[in-house]
KOLSE-657519 format. One record per residue (C-alpha): x, y, z. Coordinates in steps of 0.02 Angstrom, whole numbers, plus 32768, in hexadecimal, padded with zeros to 4 digits. Each point is the difference from the previous one (the first is absolute). Layout:
BEGIN
{{X Y Z}}
...
END
This chain:
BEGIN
{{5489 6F2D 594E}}
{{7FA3 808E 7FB8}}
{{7FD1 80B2 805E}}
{{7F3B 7FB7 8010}}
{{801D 7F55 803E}}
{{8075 8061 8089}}
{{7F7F 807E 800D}}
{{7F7C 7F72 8016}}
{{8063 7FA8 8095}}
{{800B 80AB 8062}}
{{7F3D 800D 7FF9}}
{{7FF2 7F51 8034}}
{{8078 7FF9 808B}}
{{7F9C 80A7 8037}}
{{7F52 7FDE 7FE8}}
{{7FE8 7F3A 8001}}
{{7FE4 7F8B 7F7A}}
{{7F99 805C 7F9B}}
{{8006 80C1 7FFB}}
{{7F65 8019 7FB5}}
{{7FA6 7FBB 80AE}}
{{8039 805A 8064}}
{{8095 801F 8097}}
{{803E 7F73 805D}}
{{8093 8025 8071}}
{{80A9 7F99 800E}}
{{804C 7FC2 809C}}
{{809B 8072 7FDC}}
{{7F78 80A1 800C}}
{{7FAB 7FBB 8085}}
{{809A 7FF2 8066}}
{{8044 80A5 7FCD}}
{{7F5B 8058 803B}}
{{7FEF 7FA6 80A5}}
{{80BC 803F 8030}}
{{7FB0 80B2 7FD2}}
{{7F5B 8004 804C}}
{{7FC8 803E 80B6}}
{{7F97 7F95 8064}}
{{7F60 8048 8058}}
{{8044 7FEF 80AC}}
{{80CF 8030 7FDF}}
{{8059 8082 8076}}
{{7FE9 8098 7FC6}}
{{7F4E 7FF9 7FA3}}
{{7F9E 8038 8095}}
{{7F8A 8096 7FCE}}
{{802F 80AC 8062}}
{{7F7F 8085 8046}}
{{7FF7 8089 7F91}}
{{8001 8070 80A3}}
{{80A0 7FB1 8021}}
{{804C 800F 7F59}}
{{7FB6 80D4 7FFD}}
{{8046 800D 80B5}}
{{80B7 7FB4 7FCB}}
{{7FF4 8082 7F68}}
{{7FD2 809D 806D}}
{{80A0 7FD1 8071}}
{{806E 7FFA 7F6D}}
{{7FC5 8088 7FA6}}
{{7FF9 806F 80A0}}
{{7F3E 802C 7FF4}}
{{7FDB 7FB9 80C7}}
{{7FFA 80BC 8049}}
{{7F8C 8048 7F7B}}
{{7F96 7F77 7FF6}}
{{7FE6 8001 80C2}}
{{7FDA 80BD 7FEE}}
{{7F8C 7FE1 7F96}}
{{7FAC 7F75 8063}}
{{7FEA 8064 808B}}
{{7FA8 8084 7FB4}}
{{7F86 7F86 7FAF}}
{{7FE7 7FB0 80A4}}
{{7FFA 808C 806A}}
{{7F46 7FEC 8029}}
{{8054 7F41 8037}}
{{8075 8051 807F}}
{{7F9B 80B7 803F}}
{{7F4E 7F8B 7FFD}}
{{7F7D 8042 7FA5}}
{{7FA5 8097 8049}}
{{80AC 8050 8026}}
{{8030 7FD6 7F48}}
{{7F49 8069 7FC8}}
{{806C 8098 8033}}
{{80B0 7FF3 7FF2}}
{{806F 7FDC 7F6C}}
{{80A4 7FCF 7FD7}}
{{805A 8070 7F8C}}
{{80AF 7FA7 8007}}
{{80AD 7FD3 802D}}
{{8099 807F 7FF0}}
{{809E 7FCA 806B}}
{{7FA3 7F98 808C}}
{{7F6B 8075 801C}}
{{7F63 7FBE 7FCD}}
{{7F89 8092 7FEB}}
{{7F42 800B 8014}}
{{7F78 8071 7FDC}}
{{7F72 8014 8072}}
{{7F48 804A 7FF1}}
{{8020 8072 80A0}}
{{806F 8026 8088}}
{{7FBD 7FA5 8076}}
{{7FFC 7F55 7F8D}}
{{80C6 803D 8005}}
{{7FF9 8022 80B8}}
{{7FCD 7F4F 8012}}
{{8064 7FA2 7F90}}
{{8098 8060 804C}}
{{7FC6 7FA5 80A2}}
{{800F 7F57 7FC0}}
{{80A4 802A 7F99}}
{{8052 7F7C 8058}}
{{7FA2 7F7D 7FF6}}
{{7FDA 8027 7F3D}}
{{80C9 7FF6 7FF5}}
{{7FF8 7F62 8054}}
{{7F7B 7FAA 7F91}}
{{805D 804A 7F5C}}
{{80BF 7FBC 8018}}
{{7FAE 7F52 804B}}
{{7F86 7FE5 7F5C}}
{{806E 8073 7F87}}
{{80B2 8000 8025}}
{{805B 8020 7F59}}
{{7F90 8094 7FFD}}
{{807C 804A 805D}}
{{7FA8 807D 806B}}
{{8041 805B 8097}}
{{7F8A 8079 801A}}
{{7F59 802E 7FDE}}
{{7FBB 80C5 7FDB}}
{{7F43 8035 800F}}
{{7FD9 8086 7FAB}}
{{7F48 8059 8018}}
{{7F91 804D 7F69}}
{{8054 8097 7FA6}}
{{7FD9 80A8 8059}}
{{8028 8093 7FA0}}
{{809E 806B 8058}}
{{8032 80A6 7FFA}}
{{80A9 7FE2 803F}}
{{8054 7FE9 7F47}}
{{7FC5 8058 7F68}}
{{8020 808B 7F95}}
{{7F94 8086 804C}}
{{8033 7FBF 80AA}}
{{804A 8078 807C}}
{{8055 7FD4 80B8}}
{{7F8A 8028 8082}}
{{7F82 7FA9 805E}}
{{7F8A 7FD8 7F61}}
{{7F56 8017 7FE0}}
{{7FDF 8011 80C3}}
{{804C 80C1 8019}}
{{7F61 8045 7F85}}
{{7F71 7FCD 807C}}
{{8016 8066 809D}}
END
């Protein structure tokens, strides 16, 4: 038999009868996919969250105490509630000690007050935040304690009377 009439039975056994008309597939094909394919409904070809799949990634990868740092401060209006949130500010986290800037002393007064309860809230909602502490800190006040014309003394005081 020649190369053609070889070549000729390949194409038919492949695409039919005729393989000008187009693909028609054998039982032996057929067979061979069915062994291959996945069926809608098989174990294993359940979709997954793509929360789940981002949380399983953070835990490998390490990322669960930054990213709950960084949570809290975008939710901190969430946790302080909003008017307390108008003048306070989280700045961040450095070795368990949240810190936050407020407006005025007494906004710093206050939230010193409910420290506890702020602590409380935080490790229940955020607890790979990891925070053991929390530090208020009121507006910056110039001092004339440091400084390099400062002198030891009682400070501006001793000059009026």
């Amino acid at each position: 038999m020649s190369e053609a009439s070889n070549f000729y039975r390949h194409l038919k056994e492949l695409f039919g009868t005729d393989p000008g008309r187009g693909r028609r597939r054998t039982d032996r094909a057929d067979r061979r996919d069915s062994r291959n394919a996945s069926q809608p409904f098989d174990p294993g070809r359940e979709p997954h969250g793509l929360g789940r799949l981002m949380d399983s990634l953070a835990d490998e990868l390490g990322w669960n105490s930054p990213l709950a740092k960084s949570e809290l401060m975008a939710a901190w209006s969430e946790v302080v509630g909003e008017e307390t949130a108008k003048h306070s500010d989280p700045v961040g986290v450095e070795g368990g000690v949240l810190t936050v800037r407020c407006d005025s002393t007494s906004w710093a007064t206050q939230l010193r007050i409910m420290r506890g309860e702020l602590l409380l809230h935080i490790e229940r909602r955020y607890p790979d935040a990891g925070v053991e502490s929390i530090r208020f800190l009121g507006p910056d006040v110039p001092t004339w304690k440091r400084g390099p014309r400062s002198v030891p003394g009682r400070g501006p005081r001793d000059t009026y009377g």
